[in-house]
N, CA, C and O atoms as a MOPAC input file, in Angstrom:
PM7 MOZYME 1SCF
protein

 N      0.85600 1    -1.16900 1     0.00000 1
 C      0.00000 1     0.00000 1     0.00000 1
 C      0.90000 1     1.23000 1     0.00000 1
 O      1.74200 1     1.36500 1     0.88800 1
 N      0.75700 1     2.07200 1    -0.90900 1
 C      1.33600 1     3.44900 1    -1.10800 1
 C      0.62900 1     4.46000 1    -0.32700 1
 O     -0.54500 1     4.76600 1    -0.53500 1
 N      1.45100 1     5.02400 1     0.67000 1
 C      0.26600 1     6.60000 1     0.83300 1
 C      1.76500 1     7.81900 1     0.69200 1
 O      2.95800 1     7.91800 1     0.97900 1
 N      0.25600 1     8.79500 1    -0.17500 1
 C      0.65300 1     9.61900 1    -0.84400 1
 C      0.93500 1    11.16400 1     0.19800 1
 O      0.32500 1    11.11900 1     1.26600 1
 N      1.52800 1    12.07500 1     0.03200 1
 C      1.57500 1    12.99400 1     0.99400 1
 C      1.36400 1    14.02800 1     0.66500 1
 O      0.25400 1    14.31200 1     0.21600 1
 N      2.38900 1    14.97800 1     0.77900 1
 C      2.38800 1    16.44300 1    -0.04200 1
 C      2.49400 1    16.19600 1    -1.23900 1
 O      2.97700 1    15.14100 1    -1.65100 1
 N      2.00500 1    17.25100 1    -2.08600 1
 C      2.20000 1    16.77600 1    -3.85200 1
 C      1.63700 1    15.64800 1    -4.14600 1
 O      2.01200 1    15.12300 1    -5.19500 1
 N      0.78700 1    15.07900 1    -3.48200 1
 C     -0.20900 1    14.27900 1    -3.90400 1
 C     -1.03400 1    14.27200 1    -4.81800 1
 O     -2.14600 1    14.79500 1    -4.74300 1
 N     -0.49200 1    13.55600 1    -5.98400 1
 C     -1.24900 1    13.83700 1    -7.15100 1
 C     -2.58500 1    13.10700 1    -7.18200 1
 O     -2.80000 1    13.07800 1    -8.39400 1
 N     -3.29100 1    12.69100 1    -6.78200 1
 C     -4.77100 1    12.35500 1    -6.43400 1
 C     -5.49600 1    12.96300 1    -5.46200 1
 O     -6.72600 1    12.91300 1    -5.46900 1
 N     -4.63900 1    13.75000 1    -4.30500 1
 C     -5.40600 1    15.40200 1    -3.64800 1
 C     -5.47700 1    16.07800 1    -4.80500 1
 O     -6.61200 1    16.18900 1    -5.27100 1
 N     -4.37900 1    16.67900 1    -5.54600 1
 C     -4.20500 1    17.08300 1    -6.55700 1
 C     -5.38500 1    17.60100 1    -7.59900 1
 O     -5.75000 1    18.77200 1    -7.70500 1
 N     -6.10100 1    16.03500 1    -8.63200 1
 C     -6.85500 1    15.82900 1    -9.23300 1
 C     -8.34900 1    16.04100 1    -8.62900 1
 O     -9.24300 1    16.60600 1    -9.25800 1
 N     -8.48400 1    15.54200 1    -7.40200 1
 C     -9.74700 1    15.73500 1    -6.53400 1
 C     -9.61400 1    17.87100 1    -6.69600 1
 O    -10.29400 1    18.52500 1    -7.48800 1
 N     -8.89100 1    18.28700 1    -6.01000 1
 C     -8.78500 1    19.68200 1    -6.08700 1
 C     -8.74400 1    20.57200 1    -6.96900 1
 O     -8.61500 1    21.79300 1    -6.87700 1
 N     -8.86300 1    19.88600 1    -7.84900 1
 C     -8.66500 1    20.44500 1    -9.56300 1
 C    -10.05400 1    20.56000 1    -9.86900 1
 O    -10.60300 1    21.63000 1   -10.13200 1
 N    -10.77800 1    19.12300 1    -9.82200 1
 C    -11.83600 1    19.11900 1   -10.12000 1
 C    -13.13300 1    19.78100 1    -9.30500 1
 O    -14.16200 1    20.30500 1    -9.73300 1
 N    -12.70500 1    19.56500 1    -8.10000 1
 C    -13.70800 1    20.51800 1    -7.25900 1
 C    -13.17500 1    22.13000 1    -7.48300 1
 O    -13.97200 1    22.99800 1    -7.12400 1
 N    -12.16800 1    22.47000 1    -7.92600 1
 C    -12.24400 1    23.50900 1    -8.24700 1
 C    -12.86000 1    24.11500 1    -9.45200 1
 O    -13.17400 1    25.28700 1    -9.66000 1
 N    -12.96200 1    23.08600 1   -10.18200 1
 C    -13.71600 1    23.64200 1   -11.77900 1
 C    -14.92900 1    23.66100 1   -11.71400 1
 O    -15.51800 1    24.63100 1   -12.19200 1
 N    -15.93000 1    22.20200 1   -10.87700 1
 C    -17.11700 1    22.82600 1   -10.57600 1
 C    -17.53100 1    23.99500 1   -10.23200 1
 O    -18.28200 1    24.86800 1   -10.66700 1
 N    -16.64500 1    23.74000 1    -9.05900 1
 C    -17.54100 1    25.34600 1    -8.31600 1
 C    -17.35300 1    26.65900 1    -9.47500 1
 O    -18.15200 1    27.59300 1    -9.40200 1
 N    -16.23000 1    26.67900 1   -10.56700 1
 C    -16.19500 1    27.81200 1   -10.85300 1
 C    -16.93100 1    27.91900 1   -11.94800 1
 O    -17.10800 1    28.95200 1   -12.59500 1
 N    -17.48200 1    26.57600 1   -12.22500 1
 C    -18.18800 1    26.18500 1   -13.64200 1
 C    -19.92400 1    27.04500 1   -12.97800 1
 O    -20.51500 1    27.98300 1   -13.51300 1
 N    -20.18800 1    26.54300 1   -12.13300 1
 C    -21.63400 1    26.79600 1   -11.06600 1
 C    -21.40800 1    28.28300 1   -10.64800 1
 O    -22.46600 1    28.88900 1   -10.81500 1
 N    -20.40600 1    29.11200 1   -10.15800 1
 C    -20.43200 1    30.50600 1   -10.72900 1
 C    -20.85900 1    30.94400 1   -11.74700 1
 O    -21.84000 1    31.67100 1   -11.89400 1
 N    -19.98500 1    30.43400 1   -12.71000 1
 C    -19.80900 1    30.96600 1   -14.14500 1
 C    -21.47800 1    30.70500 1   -14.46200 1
 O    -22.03600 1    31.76000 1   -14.76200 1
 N    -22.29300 1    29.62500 1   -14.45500 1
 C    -23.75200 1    29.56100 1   -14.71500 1
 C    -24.35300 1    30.77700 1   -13.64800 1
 O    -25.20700 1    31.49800 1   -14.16400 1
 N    -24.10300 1    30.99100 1   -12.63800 1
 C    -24.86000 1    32.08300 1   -11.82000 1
 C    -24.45900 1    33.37500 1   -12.39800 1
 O    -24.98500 1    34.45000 1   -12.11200 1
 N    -23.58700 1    33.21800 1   -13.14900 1
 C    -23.29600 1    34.77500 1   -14.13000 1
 C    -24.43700 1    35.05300 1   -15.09700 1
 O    -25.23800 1    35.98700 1   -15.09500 1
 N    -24.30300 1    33.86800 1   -16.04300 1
 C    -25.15900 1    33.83700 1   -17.00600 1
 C    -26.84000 1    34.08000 1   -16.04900 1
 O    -27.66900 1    34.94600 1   -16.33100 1
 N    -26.91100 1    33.50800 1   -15.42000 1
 C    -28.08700 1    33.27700 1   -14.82200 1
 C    -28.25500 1    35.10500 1   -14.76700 1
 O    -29.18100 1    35.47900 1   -15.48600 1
 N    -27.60800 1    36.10700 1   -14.13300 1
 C    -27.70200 1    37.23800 1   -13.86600 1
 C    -27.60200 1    38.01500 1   -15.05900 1
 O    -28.51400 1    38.76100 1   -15.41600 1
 N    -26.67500 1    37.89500 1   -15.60900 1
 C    -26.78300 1    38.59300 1   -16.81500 1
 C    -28.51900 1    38.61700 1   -17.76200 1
 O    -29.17500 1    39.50400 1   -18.30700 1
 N    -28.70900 1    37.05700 1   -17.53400 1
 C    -30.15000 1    36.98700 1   -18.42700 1
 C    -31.06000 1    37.72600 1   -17.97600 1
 O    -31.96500 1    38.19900 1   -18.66200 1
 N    -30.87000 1    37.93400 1   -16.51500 1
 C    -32.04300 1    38.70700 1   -15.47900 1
 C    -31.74900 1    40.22500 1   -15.86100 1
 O    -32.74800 1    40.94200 1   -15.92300 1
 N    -30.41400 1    40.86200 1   -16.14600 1
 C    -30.18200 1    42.21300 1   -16.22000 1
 C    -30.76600 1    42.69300 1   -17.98300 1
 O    -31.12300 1    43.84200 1   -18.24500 1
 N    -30.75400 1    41.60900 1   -18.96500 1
 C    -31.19300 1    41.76900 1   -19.94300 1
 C    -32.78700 1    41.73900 1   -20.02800 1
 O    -33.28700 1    42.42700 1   -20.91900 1
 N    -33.56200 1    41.07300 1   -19.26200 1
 C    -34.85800 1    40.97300 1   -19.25200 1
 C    -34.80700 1    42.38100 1   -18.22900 1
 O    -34.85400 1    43.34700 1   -18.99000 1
 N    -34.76700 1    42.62300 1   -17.49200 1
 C    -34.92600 1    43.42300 1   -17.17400 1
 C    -34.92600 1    45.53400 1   -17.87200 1
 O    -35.59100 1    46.54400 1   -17.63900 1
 N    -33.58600 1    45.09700 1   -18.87300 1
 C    -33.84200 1    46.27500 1   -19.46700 1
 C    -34.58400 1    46.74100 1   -20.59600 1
 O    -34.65400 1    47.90200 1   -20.99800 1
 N    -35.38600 1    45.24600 1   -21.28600 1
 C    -36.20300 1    45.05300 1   -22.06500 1
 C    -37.45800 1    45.34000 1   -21.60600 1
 O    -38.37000 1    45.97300 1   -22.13800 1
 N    -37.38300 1    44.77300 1   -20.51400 1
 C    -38.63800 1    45.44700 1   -19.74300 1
 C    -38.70000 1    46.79300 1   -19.42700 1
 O    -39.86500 1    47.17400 1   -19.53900 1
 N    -38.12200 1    47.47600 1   -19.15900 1
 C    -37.97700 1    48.73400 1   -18.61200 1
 C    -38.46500 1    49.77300 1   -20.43100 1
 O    -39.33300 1    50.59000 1   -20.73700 1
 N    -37.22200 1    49.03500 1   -21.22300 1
 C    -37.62800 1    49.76500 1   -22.58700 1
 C    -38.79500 1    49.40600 1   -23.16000 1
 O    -39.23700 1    50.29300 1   -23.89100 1
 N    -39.66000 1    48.13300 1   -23.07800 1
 C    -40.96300 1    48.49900 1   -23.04000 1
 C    -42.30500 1    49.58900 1   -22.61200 1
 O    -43.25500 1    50.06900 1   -23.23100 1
 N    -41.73800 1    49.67500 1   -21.06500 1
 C    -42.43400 1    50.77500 1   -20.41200 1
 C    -42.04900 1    51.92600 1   -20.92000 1
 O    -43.02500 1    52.66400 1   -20.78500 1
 N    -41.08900 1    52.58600 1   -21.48900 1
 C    -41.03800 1    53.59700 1   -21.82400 1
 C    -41.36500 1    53.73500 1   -23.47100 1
 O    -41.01400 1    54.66100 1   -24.20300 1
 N    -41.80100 1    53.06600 1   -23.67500 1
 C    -42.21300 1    53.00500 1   -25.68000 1
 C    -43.76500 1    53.06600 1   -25.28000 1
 O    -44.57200 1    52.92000 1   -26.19800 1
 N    -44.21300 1    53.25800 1   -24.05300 1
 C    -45.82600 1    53.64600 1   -23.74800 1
 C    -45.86600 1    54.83500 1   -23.77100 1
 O    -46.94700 1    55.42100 1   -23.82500 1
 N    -44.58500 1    55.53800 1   -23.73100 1
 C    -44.88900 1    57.26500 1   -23.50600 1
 C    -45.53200 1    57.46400 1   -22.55500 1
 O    -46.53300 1    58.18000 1   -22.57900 1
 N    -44.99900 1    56.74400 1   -21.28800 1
 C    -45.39500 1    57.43700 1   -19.58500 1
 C    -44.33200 1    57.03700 1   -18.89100 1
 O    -44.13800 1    55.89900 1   -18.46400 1
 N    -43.66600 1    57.93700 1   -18.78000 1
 C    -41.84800 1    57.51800 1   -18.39500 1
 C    -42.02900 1    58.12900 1   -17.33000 1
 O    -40.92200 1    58.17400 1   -16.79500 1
 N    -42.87500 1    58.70500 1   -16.60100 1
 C    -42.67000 1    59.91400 1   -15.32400 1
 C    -42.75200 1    59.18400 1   -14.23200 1
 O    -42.92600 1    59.85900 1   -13.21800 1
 N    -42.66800 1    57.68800 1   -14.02800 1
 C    -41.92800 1    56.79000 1   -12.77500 1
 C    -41.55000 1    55.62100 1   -13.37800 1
 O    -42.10200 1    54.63800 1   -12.88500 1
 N    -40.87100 1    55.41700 1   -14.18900 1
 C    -39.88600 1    54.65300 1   -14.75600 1
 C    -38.50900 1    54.52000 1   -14.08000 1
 O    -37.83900 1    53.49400 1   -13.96100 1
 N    -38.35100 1    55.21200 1   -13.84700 1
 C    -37.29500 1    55.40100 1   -13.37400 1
 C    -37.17400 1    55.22100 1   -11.81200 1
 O    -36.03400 1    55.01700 1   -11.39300 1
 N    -38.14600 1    55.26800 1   -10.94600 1
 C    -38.74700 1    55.03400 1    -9.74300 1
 C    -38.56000 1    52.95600 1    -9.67700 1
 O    -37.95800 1    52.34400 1    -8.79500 1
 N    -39.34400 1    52.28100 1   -10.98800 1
 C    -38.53200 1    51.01400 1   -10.58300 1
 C    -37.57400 1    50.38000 1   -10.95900 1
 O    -37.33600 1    49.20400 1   -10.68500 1
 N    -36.66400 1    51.41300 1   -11.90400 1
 C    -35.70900 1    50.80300 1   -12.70600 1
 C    -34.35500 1    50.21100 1   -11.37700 1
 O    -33.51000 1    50.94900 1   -10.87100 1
 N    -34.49600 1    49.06000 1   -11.16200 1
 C    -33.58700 1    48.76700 1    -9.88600 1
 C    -32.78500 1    47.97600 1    -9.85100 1
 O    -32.25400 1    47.62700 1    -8.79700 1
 N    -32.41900 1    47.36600 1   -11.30800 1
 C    -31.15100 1    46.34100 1   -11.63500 1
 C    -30.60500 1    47.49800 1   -12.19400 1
 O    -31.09600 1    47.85900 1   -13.26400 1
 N    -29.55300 1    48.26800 1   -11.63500 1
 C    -28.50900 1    48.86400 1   -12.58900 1
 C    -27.17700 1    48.26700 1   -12.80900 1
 O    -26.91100 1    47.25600 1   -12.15800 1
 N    -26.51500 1    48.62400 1   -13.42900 1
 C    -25.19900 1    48.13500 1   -13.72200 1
 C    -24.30800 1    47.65700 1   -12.36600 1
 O    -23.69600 1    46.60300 1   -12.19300 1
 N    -24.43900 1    48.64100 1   -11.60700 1
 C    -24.14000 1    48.55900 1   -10.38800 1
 C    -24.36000 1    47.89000 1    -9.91600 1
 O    -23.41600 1    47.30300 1    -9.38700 1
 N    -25.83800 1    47.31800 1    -9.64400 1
 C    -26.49700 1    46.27000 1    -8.73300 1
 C    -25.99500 1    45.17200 1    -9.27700 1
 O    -25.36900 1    44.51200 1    -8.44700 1
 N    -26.01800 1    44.72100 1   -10.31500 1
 C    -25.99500 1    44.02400 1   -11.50900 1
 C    -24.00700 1    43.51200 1   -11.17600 1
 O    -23.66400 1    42.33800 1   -11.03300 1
 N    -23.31400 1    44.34800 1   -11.14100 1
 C    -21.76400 1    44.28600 1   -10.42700 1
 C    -21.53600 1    43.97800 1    -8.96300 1
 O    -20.44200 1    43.52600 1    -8.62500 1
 N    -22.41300 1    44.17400 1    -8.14100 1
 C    -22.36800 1    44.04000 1    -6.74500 1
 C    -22.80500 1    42.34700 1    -7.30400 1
 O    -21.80800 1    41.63300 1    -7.41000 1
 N    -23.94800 1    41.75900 1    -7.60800 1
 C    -24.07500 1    40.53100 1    -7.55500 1
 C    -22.96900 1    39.82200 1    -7.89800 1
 O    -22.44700 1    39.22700 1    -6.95500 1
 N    -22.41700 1    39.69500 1    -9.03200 1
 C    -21.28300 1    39.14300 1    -9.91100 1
 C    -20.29000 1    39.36600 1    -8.48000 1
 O    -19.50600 1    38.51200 1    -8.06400 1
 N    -20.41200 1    40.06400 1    -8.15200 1
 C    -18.37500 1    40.02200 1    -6.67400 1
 C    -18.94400 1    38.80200 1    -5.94700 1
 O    -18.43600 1    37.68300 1    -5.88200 1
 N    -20.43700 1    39.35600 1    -5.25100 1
 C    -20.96100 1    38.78700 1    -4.44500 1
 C    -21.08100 1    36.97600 1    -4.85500 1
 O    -20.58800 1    36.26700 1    -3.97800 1
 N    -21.55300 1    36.37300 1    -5.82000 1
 C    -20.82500 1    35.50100 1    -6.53400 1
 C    -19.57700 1    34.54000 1    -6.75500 1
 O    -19.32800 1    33.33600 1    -6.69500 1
 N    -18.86100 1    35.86800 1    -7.07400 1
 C    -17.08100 1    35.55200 1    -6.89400 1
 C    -16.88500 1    35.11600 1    -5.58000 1
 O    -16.23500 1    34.09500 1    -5.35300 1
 N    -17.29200 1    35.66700 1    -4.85700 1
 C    -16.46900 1    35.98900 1    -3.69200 1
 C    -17.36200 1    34.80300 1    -2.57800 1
 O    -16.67000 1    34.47700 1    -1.61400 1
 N    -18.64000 1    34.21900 1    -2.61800 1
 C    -19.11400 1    32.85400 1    -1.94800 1
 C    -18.45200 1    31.81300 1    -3.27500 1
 O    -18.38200 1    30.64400 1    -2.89700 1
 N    -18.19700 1    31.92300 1    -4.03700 1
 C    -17.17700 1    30.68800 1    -4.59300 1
 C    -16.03200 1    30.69000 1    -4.55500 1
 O    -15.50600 1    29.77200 1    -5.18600 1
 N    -15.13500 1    31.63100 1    -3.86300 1
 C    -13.82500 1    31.38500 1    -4.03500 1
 C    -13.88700 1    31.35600 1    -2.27000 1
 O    -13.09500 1    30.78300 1    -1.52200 1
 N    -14.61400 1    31.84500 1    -2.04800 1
 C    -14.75600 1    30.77500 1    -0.13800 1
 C    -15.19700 1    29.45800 1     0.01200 1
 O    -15.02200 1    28.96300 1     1.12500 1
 N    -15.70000 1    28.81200 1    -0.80300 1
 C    -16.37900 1    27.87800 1    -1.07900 1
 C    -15.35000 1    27.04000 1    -1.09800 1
 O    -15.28400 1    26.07800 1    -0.33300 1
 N    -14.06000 1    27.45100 1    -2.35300 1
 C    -13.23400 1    27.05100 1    -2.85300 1
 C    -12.16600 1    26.41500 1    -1.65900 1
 O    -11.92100 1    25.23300 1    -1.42200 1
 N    -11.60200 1    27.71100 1    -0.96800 1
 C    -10.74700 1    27.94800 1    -0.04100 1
 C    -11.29700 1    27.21400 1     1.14800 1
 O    -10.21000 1    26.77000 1     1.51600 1
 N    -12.08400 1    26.77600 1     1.96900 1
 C    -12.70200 1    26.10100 1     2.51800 1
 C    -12.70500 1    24.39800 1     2.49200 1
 O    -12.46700 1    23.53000 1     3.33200 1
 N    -13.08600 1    24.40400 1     1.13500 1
 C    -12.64500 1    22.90800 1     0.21200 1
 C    -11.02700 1    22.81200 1     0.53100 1
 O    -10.63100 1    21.79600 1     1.10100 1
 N    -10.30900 1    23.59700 1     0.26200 1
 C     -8.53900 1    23.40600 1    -0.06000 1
 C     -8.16100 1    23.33300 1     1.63100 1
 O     -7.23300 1    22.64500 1     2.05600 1
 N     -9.03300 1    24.15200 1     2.48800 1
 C     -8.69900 1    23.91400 1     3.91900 1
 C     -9.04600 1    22.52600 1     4.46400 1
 O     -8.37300 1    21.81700 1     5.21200 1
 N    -10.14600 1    22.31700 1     3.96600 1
 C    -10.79000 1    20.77200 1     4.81300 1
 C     -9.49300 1    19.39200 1     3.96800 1
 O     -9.32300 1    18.25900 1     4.41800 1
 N     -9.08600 1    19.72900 1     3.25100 1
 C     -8.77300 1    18.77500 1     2.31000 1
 C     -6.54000 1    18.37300 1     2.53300 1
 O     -5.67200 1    17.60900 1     2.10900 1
 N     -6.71100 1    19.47700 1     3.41800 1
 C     -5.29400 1    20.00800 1     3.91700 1
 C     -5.20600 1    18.65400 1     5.16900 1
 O     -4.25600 1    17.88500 1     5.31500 1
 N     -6.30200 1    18.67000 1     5.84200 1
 C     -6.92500 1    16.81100 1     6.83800 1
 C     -6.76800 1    15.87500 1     6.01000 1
 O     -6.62200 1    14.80900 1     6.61000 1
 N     -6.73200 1    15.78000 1     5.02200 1
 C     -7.04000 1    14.26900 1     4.26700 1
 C     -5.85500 1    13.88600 1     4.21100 1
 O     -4.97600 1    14.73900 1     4.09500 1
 N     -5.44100 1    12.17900 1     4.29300 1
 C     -4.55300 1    11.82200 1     3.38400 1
 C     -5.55200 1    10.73300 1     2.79500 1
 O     -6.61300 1    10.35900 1     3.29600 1
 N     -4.84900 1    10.23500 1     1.39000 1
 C     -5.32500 1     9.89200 1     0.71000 1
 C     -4.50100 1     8.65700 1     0.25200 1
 O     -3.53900 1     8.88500 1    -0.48200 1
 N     -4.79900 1     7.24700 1     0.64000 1
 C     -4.15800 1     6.21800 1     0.02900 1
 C     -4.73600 1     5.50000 1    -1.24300 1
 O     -5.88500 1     5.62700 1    -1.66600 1
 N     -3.73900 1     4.72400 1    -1.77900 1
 C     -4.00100 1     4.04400 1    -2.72400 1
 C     -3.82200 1     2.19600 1    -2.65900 1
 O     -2.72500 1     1.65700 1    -2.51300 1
 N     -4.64300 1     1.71700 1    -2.74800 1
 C     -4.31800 1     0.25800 1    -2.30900 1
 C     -3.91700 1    -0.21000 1    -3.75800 1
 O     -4.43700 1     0.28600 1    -4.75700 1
 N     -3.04600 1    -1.10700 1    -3.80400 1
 C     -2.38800 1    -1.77800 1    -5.39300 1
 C     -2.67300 1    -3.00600 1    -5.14300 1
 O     -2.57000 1    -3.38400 1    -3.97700 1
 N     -3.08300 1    -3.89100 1    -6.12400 1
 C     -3.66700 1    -5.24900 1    -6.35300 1
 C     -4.61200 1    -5.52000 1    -5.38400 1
 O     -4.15100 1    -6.36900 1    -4.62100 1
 N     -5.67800 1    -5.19700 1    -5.08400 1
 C     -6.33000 1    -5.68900 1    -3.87800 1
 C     -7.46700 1    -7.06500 1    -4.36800 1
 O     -8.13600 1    -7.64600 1    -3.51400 1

């Protein structure tokens, strides 16, 4: 039986891959937001092609801004997510049994 230590290339691969999920499952919560900031300004340019714009602007409330605060907010529970994973995983060792 081999056990593997630092530079453990099967922590390694496990950490690789849990790292691409999570950033893959961001990367969809982008899209996911982006689609919401586009419906949203379609909507908004609807209401104003009625020619009654005089509180339009009262619910216009995805701005770019808001719209940028989500995306960090995002980043930033997946790369804790991440870091968290790389902490718990810092406990593991990880053997390999040969011919069993």
């Amino acid at each position: 039986m081999e056990e593997l230590g630092k530079g453990n290339p099967v922590k390694e691969i496990i950490s690789f891959q849990i790292h691409r999920n999570i950033t893959n499952l961001y990367k969809k919560y982008f899209e996911i937001s982006e689609d919401l900031l586009e419906e949203h300004k379609l909507f908004i340019a609807r209401l104003k092609s009625l020619n009654d714009i005089s509180k339009i602007d009262s619910i216009d409330y995805f701005t770019e801004e808001k719209y940028n605060n989500i995306r960090k907010k995002i980043l930033d529970a997946g790369n804790d997510s991440i870091r968290e994973i790389e902490k718990a995983l810092e406990f593991v060792d990880i053997k390999i049994k040969e011919n069993v």
